[in-house]
C-alpha positions as a LaTeX table, in Angstrom:
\begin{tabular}{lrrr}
\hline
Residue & $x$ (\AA) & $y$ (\AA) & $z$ (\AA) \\
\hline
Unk1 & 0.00 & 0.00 & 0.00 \\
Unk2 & 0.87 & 3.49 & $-0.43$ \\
Unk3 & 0.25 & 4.61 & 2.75 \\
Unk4 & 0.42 & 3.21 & 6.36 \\
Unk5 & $-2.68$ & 2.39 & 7.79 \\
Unk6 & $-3.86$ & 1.61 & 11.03 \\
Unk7 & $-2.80$ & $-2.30$ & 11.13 \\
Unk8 & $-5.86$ & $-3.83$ & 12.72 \\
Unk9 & $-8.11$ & $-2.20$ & 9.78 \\
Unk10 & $-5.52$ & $-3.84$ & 7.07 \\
Unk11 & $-5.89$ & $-7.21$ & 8.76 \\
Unk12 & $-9.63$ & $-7.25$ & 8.16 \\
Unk13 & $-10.77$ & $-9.04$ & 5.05 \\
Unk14 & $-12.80$ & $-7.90$ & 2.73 \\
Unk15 & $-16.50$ & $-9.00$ & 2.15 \\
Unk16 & $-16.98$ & $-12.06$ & 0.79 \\
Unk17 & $-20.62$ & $-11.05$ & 0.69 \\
Unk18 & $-19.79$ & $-8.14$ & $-1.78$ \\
Unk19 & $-17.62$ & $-10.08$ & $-3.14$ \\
Unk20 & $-20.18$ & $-12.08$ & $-5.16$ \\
Unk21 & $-22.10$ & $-9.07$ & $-5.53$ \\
Unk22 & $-19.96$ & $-6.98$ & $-7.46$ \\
Unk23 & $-19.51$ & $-10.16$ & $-9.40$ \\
Unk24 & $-22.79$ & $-10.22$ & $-10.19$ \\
Unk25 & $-24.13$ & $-6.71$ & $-10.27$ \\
Unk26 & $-23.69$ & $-6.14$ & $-13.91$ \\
Unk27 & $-24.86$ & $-9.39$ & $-14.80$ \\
Unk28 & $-27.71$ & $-8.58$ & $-17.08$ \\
Unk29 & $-30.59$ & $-11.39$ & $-15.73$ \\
Unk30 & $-28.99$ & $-11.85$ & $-11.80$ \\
Unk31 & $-31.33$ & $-12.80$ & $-8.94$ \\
Unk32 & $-29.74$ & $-11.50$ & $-6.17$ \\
Unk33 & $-30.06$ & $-13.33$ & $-2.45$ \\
Unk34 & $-26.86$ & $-12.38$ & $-1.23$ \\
Unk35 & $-27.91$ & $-9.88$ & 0.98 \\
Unk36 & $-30.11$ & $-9.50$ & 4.03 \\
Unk37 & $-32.86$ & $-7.29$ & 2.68 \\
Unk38 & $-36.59$ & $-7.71$ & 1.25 \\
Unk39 & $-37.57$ & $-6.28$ & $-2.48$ \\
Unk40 & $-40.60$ & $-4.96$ & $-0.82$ \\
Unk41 & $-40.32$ & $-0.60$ & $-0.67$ \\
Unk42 & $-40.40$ & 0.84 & 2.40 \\
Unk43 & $-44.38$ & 1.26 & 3.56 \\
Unk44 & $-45.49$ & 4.91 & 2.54 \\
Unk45 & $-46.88$ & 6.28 & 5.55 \\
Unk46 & $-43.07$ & 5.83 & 6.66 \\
Unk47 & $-41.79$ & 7.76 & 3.46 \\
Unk48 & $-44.56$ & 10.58 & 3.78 \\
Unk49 & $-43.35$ & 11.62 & 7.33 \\
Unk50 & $-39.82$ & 12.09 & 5.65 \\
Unk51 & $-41.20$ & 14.12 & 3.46 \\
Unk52 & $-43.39$ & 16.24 & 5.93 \\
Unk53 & $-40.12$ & 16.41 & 8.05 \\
Unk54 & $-38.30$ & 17.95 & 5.09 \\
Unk55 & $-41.16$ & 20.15 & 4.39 \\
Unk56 & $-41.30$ & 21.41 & 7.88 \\
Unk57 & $-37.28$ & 22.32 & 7.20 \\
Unk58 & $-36.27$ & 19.15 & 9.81 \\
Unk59 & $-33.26$ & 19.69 & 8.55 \\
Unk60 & $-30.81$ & 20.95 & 11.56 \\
Unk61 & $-28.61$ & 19.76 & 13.74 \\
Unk62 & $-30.29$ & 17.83 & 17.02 \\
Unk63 & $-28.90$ & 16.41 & 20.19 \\
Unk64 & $-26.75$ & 13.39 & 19.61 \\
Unk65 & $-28.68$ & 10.75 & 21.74 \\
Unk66 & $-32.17$ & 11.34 & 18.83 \\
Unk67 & $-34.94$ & 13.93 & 19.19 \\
Unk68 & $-37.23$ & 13.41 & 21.59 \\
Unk69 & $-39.89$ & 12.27 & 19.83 \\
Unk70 & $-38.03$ & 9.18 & 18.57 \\
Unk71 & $-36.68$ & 8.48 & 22.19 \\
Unk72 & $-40.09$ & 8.74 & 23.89 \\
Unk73 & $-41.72$ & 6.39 & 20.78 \\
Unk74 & $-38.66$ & 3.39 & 21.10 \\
Unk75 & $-39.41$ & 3.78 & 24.97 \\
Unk76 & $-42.99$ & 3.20 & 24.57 \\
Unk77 & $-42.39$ & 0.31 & 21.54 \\
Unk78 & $-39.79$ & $-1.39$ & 23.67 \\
Unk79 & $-42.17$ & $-1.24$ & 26.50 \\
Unk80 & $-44.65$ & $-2.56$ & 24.72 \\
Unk81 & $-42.62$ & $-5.73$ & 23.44 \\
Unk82 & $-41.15$ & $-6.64$ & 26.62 \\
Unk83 & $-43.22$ & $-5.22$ & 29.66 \\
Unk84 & $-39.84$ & $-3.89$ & 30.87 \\
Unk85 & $-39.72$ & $-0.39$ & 31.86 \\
Unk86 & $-37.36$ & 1.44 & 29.38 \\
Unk87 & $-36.72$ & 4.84 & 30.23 \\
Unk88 & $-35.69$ & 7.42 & 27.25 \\
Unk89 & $-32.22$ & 8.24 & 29.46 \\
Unk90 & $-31.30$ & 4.47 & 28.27 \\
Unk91 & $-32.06$ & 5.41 & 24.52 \\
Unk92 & $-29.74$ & 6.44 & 21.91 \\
Unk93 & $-30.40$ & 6.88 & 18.25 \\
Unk94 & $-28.33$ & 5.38 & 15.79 \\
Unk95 & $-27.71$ & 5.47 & 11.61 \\
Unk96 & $-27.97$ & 1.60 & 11.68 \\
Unk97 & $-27.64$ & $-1.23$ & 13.83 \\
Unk98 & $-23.79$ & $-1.77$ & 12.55 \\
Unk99 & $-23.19$ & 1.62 & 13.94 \\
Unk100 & $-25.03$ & 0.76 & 16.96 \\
Unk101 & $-22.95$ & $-2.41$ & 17.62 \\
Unk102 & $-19.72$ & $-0.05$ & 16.51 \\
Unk103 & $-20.72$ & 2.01 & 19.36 \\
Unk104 & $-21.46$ & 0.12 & 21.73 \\
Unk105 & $-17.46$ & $-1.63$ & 21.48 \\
Unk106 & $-15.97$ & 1.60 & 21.05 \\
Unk107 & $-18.07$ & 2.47 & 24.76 \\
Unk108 & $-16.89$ & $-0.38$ & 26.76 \\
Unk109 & $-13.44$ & $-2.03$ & 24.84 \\
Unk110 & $-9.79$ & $-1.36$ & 25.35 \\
Unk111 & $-6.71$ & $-2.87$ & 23.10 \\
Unk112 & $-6.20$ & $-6.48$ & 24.14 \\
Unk113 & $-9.93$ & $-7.06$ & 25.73 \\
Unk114 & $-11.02$ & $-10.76$ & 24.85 \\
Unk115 & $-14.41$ & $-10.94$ & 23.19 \\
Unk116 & $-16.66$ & $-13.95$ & 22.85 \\
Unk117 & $-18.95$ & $-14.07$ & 19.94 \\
Unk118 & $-21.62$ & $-16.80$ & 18.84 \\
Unk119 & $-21.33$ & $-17.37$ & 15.36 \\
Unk120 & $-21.69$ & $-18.11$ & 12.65 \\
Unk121 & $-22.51$ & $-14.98$ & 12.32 \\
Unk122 & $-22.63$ & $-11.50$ & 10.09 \\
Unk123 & $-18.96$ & $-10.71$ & 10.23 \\
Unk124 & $-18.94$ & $-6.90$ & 11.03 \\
Unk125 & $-20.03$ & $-7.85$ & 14.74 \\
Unk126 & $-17.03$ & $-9.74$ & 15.31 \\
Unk127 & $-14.66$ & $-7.48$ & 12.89 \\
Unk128 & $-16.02$ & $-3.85$ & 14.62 \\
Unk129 & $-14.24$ & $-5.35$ & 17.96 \\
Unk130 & $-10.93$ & $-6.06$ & 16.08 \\
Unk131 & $-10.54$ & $-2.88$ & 14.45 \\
Unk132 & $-10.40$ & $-1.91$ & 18.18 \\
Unk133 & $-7.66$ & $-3.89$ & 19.22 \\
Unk134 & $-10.23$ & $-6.81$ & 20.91 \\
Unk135 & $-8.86$ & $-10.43$ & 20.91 \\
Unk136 & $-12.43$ & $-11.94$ & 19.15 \\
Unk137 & $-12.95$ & $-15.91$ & 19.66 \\
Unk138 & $-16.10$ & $-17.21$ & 17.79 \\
Unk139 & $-18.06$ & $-19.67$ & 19.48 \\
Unk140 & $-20.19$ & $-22.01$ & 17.54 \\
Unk141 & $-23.61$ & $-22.67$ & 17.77 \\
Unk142 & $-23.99$ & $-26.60$ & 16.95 \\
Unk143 & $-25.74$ & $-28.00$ & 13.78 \\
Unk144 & $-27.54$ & $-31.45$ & 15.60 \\
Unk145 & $-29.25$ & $-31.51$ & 12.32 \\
Unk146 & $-32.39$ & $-30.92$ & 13.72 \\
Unk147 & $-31.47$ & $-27.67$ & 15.01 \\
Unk148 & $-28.91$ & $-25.75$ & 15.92 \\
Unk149 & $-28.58$ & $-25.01$ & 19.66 \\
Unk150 & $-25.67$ & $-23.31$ & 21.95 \\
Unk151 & $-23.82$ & $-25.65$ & 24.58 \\
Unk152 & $-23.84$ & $-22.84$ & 27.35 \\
Unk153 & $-21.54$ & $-25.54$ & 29.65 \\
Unk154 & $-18.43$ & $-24.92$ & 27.00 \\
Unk155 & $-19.69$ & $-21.03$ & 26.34 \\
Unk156 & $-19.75$ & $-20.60$ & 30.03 \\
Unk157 & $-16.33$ & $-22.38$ & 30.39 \\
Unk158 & $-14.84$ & $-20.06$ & 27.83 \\
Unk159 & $-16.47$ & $-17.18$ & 29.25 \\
Unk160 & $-14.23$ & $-17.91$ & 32.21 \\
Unk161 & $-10.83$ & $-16.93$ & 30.62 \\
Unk162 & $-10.86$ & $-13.20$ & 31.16 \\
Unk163 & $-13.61$ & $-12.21$ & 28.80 \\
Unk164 & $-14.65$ & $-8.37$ & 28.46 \\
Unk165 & $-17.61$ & $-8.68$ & 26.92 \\
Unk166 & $-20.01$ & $-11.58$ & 24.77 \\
Unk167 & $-21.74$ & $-10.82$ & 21.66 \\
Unk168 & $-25.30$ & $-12.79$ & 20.68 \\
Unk169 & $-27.42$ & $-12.47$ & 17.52 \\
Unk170 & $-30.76$ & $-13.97$ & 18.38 \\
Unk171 & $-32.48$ & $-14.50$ & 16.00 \\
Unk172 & $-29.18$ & $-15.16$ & 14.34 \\
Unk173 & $-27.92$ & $-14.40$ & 11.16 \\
Unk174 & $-27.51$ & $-16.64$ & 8.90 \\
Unk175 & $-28.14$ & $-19.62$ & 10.64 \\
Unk176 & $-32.33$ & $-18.70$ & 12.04 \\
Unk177 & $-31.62$ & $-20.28$ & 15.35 \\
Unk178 & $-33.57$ & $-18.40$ & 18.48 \\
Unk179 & $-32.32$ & $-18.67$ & 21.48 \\
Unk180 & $-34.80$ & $-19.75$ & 24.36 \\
Unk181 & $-35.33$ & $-17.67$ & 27.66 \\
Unk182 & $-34.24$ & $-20.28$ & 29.71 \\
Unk183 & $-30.68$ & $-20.32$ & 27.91 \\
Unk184 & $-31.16$ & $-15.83$ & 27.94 \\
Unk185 & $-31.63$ & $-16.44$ & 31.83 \\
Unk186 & $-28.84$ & $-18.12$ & 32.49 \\
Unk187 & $-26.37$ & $-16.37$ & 30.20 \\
Unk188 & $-27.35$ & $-12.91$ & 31.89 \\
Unk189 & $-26.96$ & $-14.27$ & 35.55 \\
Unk190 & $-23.21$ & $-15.73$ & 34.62 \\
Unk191 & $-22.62$ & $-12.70$ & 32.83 \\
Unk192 & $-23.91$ & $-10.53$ & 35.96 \\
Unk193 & $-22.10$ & $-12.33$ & 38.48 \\
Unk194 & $-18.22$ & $-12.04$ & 36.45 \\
Unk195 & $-18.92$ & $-8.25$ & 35.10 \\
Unk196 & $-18.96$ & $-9.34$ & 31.61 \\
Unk197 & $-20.82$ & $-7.25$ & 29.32 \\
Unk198 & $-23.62$ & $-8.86$ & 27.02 \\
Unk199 & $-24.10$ & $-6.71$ & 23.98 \\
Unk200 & $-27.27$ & $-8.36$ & 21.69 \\
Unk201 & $-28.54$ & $-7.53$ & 18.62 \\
Unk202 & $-31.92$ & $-8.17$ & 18.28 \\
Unk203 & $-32.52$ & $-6.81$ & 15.04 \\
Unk204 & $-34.51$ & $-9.66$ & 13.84 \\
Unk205 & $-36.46$ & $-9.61$ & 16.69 \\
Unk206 & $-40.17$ & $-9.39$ & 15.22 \\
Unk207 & $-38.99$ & $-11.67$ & 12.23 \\
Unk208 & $-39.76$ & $-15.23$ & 13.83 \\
Unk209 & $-41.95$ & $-18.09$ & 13.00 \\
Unk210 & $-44.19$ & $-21.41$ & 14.27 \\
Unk211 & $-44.33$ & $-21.01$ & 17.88 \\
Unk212 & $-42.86$ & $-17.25$ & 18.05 \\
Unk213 & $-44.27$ & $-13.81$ & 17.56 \\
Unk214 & $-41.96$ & $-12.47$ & 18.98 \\
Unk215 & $-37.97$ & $-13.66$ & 19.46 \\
Unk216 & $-37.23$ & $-14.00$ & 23.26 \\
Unk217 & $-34.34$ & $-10.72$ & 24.32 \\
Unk218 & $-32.79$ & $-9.80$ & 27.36 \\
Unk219 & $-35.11$ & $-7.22$ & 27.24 \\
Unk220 & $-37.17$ & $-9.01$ & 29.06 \\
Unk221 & $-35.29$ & $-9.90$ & 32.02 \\
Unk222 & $-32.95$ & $-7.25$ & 32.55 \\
Unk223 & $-32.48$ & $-4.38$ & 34.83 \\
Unk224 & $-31.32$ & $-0.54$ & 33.81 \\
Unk225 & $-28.28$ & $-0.87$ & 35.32 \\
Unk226 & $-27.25$ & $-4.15$ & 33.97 \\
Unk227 & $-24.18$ & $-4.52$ & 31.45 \\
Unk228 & $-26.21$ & $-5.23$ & 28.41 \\
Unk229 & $-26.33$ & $-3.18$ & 25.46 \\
Unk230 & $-29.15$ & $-3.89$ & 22.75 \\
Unk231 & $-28.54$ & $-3.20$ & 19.30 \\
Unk232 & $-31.84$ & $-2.37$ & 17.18 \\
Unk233 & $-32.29$ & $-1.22$ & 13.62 \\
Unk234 & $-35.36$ & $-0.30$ & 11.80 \\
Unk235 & $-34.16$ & $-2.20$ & 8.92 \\
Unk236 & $-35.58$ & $-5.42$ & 8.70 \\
Unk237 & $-39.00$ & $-5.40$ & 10.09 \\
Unk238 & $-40.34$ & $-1.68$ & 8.66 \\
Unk239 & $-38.22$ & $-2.65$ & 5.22 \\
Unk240 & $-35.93$ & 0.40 & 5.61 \\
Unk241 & $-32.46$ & $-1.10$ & 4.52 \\
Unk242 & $-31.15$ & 1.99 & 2.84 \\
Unk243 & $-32.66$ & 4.80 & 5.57 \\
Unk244 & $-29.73$ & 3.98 & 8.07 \\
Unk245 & $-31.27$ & 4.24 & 11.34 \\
Unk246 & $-31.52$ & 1.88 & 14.83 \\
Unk247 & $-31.21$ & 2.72 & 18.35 \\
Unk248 & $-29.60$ & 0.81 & 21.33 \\
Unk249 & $-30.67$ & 0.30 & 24.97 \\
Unk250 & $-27.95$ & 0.53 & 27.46 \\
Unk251 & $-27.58$ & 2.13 & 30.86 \\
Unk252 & $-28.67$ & 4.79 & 31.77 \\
Unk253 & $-24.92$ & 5.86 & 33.03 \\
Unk254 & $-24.07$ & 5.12 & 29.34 \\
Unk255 & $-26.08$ & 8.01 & 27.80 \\
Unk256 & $-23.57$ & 10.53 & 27.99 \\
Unk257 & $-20.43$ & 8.44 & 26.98 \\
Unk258 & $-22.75$ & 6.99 & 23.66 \\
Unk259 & $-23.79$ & 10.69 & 22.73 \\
Unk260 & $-19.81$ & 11.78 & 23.51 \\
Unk261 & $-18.86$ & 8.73 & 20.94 \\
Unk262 & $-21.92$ & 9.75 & 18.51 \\
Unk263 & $-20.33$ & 13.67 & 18.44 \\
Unk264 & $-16.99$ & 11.78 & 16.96 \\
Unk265 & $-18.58$ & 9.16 & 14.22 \\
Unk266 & $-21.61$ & 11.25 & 12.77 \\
Unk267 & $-23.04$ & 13.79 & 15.05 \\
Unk268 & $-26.46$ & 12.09 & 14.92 \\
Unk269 & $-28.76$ & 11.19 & 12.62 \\
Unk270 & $-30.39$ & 12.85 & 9.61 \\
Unk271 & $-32.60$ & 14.47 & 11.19 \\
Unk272 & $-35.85$ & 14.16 & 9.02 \\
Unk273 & $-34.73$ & 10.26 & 8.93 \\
Unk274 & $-35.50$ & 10.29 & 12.96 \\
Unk275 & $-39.21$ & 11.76 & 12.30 \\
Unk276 & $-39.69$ & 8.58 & 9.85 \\
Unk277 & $-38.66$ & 6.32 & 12.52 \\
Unk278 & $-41.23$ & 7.96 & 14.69 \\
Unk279 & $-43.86$ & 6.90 & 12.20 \\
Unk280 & $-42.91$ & 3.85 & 11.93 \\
Unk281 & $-43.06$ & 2.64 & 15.48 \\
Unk282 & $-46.27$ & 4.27 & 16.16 \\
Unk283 & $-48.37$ & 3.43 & 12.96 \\
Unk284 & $-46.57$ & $-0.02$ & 11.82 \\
Unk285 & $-47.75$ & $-2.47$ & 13.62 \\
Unk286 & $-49.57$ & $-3.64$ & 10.64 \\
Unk287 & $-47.00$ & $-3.72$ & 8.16 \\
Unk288 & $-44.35$ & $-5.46$ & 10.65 \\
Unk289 & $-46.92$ & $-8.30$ & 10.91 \\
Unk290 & $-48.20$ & $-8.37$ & 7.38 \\
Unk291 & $-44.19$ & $-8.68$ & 6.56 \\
Unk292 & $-43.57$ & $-11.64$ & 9.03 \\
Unk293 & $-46.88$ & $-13.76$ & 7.75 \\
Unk294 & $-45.42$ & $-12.79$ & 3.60 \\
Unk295 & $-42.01$ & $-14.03$ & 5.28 \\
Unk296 & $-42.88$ & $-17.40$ & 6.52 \\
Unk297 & $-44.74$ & $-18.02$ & 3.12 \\
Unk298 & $-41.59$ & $-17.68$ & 1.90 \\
Unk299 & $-39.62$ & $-19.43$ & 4.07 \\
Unk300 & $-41.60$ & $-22.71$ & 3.62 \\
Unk301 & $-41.87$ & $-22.25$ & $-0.34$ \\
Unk302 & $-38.09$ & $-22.25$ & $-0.08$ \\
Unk303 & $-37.61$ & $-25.14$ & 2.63 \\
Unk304 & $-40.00$ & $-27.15$ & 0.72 \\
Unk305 & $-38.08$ & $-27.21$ & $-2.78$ \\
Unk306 & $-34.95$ & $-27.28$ & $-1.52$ \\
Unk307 & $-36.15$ & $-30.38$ & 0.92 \\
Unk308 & $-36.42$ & $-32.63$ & $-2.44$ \\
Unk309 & $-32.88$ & $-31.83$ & $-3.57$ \\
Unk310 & $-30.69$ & $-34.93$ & $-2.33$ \\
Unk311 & $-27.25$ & $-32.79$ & $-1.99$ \\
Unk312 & $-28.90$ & $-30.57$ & 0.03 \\
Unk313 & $-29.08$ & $-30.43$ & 4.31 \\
Unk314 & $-30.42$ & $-27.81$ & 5.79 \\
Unk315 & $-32.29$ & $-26.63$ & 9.59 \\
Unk316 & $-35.36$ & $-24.99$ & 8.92 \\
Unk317 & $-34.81$ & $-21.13$ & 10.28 \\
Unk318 & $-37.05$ & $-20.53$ & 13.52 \\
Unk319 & $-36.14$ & $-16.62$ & 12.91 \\
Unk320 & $-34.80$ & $-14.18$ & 10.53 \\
Unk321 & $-35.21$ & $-14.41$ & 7.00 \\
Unk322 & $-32.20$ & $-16.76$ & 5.87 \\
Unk323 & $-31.67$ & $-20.29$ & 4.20 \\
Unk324 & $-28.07$ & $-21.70$ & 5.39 \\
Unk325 & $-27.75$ & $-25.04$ & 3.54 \\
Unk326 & $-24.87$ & $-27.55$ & 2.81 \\
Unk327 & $-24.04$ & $-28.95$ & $-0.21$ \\
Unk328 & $-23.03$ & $-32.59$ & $-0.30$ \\
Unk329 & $-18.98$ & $-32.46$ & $-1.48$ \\
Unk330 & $-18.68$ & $-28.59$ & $-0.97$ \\
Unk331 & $-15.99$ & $-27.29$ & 1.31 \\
Unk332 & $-15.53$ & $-24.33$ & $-0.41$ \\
Unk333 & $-18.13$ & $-22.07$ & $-0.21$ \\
Unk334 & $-16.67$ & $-18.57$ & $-2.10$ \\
Unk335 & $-15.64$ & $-20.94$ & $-4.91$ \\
Unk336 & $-19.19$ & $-22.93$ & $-4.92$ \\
Unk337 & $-20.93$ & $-19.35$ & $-4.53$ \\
Unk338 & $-18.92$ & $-18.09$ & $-7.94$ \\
Unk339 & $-19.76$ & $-20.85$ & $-9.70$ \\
Unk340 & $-23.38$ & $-20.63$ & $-8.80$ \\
Unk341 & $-23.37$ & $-17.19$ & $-10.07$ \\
Unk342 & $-21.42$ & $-17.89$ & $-13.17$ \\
Unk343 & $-23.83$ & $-20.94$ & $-14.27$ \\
Unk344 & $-27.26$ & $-19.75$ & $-12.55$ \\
Unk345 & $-26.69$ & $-16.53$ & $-12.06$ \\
Unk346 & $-27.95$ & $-16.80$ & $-8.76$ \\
Unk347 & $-25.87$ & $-14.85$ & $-6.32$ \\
Unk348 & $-25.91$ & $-16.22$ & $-2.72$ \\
Unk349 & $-23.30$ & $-15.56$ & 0.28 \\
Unk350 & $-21.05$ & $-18.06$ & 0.74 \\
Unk351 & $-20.85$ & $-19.17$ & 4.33 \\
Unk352 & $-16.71$ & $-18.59$ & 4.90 \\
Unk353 & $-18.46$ & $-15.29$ & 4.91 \\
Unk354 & $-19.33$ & $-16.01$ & 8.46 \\
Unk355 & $-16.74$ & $-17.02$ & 10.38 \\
Unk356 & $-15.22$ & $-20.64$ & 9.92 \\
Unk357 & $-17.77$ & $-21.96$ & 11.56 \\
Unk358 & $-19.64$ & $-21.04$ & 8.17 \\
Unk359 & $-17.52$ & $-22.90$ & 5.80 \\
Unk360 & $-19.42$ & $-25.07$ & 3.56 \\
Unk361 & $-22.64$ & $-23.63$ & 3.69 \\
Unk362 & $-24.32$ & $-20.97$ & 1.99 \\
Unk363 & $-27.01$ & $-18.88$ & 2.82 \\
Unk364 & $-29.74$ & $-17.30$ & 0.49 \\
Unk365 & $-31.88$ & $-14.53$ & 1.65 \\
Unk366 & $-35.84$ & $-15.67$ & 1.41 \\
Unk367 & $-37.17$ & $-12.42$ & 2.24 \\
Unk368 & $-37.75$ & $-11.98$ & $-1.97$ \\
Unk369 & $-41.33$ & $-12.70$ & $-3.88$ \\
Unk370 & $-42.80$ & $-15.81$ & $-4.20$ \\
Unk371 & $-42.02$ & $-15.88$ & $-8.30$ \\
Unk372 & $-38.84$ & $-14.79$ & $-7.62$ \\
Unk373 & $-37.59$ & $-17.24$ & $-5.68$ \\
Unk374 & $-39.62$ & $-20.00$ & $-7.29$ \\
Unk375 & $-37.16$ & $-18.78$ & $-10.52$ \\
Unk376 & $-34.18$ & $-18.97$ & $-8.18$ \\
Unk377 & $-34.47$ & $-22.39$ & $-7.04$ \\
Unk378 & $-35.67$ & $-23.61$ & $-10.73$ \\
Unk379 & $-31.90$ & $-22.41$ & $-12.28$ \\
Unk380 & $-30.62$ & $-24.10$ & $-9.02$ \\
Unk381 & $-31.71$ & $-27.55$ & $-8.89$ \\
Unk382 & $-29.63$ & $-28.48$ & $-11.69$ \\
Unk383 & $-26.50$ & $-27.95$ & $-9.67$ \\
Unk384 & $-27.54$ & $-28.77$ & $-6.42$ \\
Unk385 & $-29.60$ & $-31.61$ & $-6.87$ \\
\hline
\end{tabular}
């Protein structure tokens, strides 16, 4: 390189995600399932308060911690949910859950701290803590092939070895797993009594299936003074991929040191973006459950096809909106996903893209219409079957 760059960003590899996307971008006939987002827009009641925010010149600087009105509407959401008092002094605005989760490291981790994360997982968790000098060990969730479920005697035994702070997806990306309360419970009272910070994203949280309607958090059990740190993003459930916003829920203590950080990384929010949010939490009930019900169709239109291809293993994904399947004789998964794209031209992640835990799977992204993905899985069976 021509220039010399903080070392812990150089030793961070690139996407493999984006990788097969710009590989396929100018592809002329491409279905694209390699990322995480639905082809429905965002609702319109959402996009008209933008618009009334911008015509009401919502267009200044604000505090860093979110205007009020979006503060006050996650409290009352989140209080909603979980029947857990959530004050707005434990609220901060974000542009994204990534940023939230970026955040919430750069609050609590020094140069050499040892974080835990569950994986496989989306890599920036795990990558945002190395770029700040953590020590990251993945832990991996088990494939029984009925499920996948989380040991918590070797997590907790891990967790013993000087850990700073443990990072859960539930429901997880890519893999759909929820975690149950029971295993939440007991996580957060280990955690508690060692000082070990949990930091959760729970940005999937409304996207779950059969016996959920809602994925199990922390939020449920925890107090305001507790070392957890929720990561939330109005991406997924109001379809708002591109509007960059999320919030987290830590301590109250942490307000100030999260609105300090937020003064250094963006300032805040767009401003007129926040006002959207607002709308969206009060008036979307609707259109988060209409999404989750279009979802599952999905899901099972792409579980059942795929369940008649003899090459292919695969759990069926409690939450999220995610296939991660196995191909019988594939170890490599970027090579597998290239060729895929090449011959299909069907561009899905390859599961290296996940932690190593993720090699030799791949996931593809069901959150798509019905015809689309019937079109997907038609150019696949070829070469998977």
């Amino acid at each position: 390189m021509t220039v010399n760059i903080n070392k812990q960003v150089e030793r961070i590899p690139d996407s493999k995600i984006r990788e097969i996307m710009e590989l396929g971008y100018e592809l002329p006939d491409v279905i694209p399932l390699w990322f995480g987002e639905g082809d429905d827009p965002t609702p319109d009641f959402i996009k008209q308060a933008a618009v009334r925010a911008l015509e009401q010149n919502e267009t200044f600087y604000v505090p860093n911690s979110g205007i009020i009105q979006l503060r006050k509407a996650i409290s009352e959401y989140m209080e909603g949910l979980y029947n857990n008092v959530t004050n707005i002094d434990r609220i901060t605005v974000t542009t994204s859950g990534m940023h939230g989760i970026m955040l919430a490291f750069q609050a609590i981790i020094s140069p050499g701290d040892k974080v835990v994360v569950i994986g496989p997982i989306w890599p920036n968790a795990g990558h945002a803590a190395e770029i700040l000098g953590a020590k990251v060990k993945s832990f991996s969730l088990r494939n029984t092939g009925e499920k996948w479920e989380l040991d918590l005697t070797e997590l907790f035994h891990l967790l013993k070895k000087g850990v700073k702070a443990l990072f859960i997806n539930s429901p997880n990306n890519p893999t759909g797993w929820v975690a149950n309360i029971d295993d939440l419970e007991q996580i957060l009272v280990f955690c508690r009594e060692r000082g070990i910070w949990l930091i959760c994203d729970d940005v999937y949280a409304r996207l779950v299936y059969d016996d959920y309607t809602l994925a199990p958090s922390f939020m449920q059990l925890i107090d305001a003074n507790d070392r957890v740190i929720v990561v939330n993003s109005f991406s997924k459930s109001w379809n708002m991929t591109g509007w960059r916003l999320g919030w987290l829920v830590a301590p109250p203590d942490m307000l100030q040191i999260l609105a300090k950080l937020t003064e250094y990384n963006i300032a805040g929010p767009p401003t007129f973006v926040q006002f959207a949010g607002v709308s969206a939490l009060r008036y979307g009930e609707h259109h988060v459950e209409q999404a989750r019900i279009a979802y599952n169709e999905r899901r099972n239109l792409v579980c059942r096809r795929l369940s008649r291809l003899r090459r292919i293993t695969f759990v069926k994904p409690q939450g999220a909106f995610y296939i991660f399947f196995s191909v019988e004789g594939q170890t490599n998964s970027l090579a597998f996903a290239k060729m895929l794209l090449s011959e299909a031209e069907v561009g899905l992640a390859p599961g290296i893209a996940f932690g190593e835990n993720g090699e030799g799977y791949l996931r593809l992204c069901f959150a798509r219409k019905l015809s689309l993905l019937n079109r997907a899985i038609d150019r696949l069976e070829e070469l998977l079957d």
